[in-house]
C-alpha positions in Angstrom: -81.9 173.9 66.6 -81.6 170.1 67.1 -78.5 168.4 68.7 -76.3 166.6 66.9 -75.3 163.0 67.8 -71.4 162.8 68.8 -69.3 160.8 66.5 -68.9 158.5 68.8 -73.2 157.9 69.4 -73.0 158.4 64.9 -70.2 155.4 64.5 -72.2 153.3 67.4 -75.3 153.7 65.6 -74.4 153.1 62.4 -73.0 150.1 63.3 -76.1 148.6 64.5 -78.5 149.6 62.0 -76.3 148.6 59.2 -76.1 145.1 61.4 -79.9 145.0 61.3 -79.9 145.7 57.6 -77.5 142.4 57.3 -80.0 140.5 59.7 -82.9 141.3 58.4 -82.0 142.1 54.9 -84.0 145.0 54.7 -82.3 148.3 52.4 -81.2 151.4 53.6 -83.6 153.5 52.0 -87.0 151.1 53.2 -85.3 151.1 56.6 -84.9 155.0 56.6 -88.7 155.1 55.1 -89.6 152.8 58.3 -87.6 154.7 60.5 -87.7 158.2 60.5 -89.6 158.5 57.1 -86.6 159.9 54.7 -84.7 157.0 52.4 -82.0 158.9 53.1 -81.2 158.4 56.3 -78.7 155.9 56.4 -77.0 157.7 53.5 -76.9 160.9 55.3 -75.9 159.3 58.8 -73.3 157.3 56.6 -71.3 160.4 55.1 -72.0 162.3 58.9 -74.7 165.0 57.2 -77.8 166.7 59.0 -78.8 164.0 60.9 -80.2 164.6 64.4 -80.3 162.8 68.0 -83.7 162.7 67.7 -84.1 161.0 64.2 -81.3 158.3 65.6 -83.0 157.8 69.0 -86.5 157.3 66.7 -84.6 154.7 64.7 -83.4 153.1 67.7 -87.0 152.5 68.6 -87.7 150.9 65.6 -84.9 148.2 66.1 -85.8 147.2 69.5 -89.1 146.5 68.8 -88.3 144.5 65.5 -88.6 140.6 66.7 -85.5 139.1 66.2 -86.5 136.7 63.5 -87.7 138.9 61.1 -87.0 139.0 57.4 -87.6 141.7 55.2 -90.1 140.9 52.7 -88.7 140.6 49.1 -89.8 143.2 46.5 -91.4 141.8 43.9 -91.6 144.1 40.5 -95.1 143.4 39.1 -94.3 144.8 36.2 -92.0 142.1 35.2 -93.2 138.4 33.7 -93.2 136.0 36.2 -90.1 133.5 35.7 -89.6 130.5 33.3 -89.7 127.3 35.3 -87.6 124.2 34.0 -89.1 121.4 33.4 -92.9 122.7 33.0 -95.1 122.3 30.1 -97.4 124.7 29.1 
């Protein structure tokens, strides 16, 4: 069986993930999917469920490395028209 993370290493961690999440502006589920490969993770971590030292020290790893200028790419549904521009003639 895997250890648990205290509450106290849960609260610390969460903390700077969801920090990361602000700087970055990446979402919980495409950081979970980067992470630890479950979009769930922050959820889970979130309401204290099945969530494992291991899977928080992995995200940890992920964060350090990110340089600390970067911006998560915007998602772009392709499916969608592109958007009416003011002022264009067509």
């Amino acid at each position: 069986m895997e250890t648990p993370p205290t509450p106290r290493l849960r609260a610390i961690a969460l903390e700077r993930f969801e920090r990361f999440l602000v700087r970055t502006g990446m979402s919980a589920s495409a950081f979970g999917l980067a992470t630890v490969n479950d979009h769930k993770f922050l959820l889970r971590l979130r309401r204290g469920r099945n969530v494992t030292l291991r899977l928080i020290e992995q995200a940890e790893a992920f964060v350090a490395e990110i340089p600390a200028d970067f911006r998560a790419p915007e998602v772009v549904d392709s499916s969608l028209p592109p958007p009416h521009e003011e002022g264009l003639s067509g």
